[in-house]
C-alpha positions, -999 to 999 in steps of 0.1 A, spaced: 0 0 0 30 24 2 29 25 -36 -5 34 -35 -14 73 -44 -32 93 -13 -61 114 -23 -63 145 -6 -89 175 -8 -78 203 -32 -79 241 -23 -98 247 -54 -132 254 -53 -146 228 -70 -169 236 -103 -202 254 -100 -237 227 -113 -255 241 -135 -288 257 -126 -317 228 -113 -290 205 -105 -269 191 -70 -240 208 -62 -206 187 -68 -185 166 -47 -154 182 -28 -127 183 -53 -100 160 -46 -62 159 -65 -45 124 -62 -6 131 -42 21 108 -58 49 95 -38 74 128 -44 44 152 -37 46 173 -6 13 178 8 -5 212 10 -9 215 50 16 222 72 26 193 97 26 207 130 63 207 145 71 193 182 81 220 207 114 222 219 115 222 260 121 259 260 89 264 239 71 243 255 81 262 292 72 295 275 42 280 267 31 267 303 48 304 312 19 324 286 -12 303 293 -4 289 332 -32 261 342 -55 262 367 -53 245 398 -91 227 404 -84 232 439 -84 271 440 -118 266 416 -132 246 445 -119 274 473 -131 300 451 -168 281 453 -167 280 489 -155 316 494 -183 329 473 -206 305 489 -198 313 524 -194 356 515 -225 351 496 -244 334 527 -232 363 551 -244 387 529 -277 372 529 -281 372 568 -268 405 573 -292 416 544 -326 396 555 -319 376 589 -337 349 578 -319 318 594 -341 293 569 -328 313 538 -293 311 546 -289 274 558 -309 269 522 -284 292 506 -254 270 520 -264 237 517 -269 246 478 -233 260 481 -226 228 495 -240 209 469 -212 220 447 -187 226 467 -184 194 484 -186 175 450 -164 193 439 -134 185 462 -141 149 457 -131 149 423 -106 176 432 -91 149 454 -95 123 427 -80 139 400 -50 152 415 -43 120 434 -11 101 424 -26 72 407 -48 98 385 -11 112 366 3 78 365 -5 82 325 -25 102 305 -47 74 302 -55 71 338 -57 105 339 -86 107 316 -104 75 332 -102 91 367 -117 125 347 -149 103 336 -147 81 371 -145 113 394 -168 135 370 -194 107 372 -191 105 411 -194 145 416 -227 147 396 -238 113 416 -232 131 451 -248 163 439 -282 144 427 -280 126 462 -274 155 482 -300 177 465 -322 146 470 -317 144 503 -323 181 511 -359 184 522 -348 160 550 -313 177 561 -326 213 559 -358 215 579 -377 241 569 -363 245 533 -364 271 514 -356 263 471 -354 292 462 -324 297 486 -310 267 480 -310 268 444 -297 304 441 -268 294 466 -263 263 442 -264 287 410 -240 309 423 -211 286 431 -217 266 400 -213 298 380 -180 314 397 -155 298 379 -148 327 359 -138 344 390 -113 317 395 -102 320 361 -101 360 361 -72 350 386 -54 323 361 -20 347 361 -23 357 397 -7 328 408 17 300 399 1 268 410 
């Protein structure tokens, strides 16, 4: 088969139909053995690149997303009993936080845990495992609510919930910040 032509999809527009009829098939040209193909084959980074790289664009640690959650969660809940006083829309308003926050440092845990960078393949199982187990927790503990929080207010609870589940750009606003 290394004899064998390659086919590969030409540049060119391919032909206009006439009118009334289907347009055509993606032009294709046929590339011979000494033909260099049209699209540039991406080159490997040298370490240095690849340090100036991490340097540019630093990742984010899912730890400081999962402290960020709670910070907001817990300033969020203050602000709401120094604003209203109401003792069943607070408890509401943290046990939503909660619901995302504790989830969320299980997989933290999971993903960062020594088995989880043995490879990149068990890196992305325990991705799908620990992913799978957060949104199993959070159905259970939202489940289990009505009989934790008594009285209950959901509208509380799902605001608190809301809120934390929507701050990760504030953790990301602080990507640079920090070397993690």
């Amino acid at each position: 088969m290394a004899n064998q032509p390659a086919l590969q999809r030409s540049g060119a527009p391919s032909p206009q139909p006439p009118d009334g009829q289907a347009a055509a098939a993606p032009a294709w040209r046929v590339i011979e053995d000494g033909d260099e193909a049209t699209d540039p084959v991406p080159k490997a980074l040298t370490a240095e690149e690849a340090q100036a790289l991490r340097e540019r664009h630093p990742s984010i640690s899912p730890w400081r997303v999962v402290g960020v959650q709670a910070a907001v969660g817990l300033g969020a809940a203050l602000i709401l009993a120094l604003l209203t006083g109401q003792k069943v829309w607070v408890w509401s308003f943290l046990y939503g936080a909660a619901a995302v926050v504790v989830p969320g440092a299980l997989m933290a845990r999971g993903i960062t845990s020594p088995l989880a960078r043995r490879s990149a393949g068990a890196g992305i199982a325990s991705f799908f495992v620990w992913e799978a187990v957060k949104v199993g927790v959070s159905v259970v503990m939202l489940m289990l609510a009505p009989k934790l929080v008594q009285p209950l207010s959901w509208p509380a609870l799902l605001a608190g919930l809301v809120l934390c589940l929507k701050c990760y750009w504030v953790a990301l606003l602080w990507r640079g910040s920090k070397k993690n």
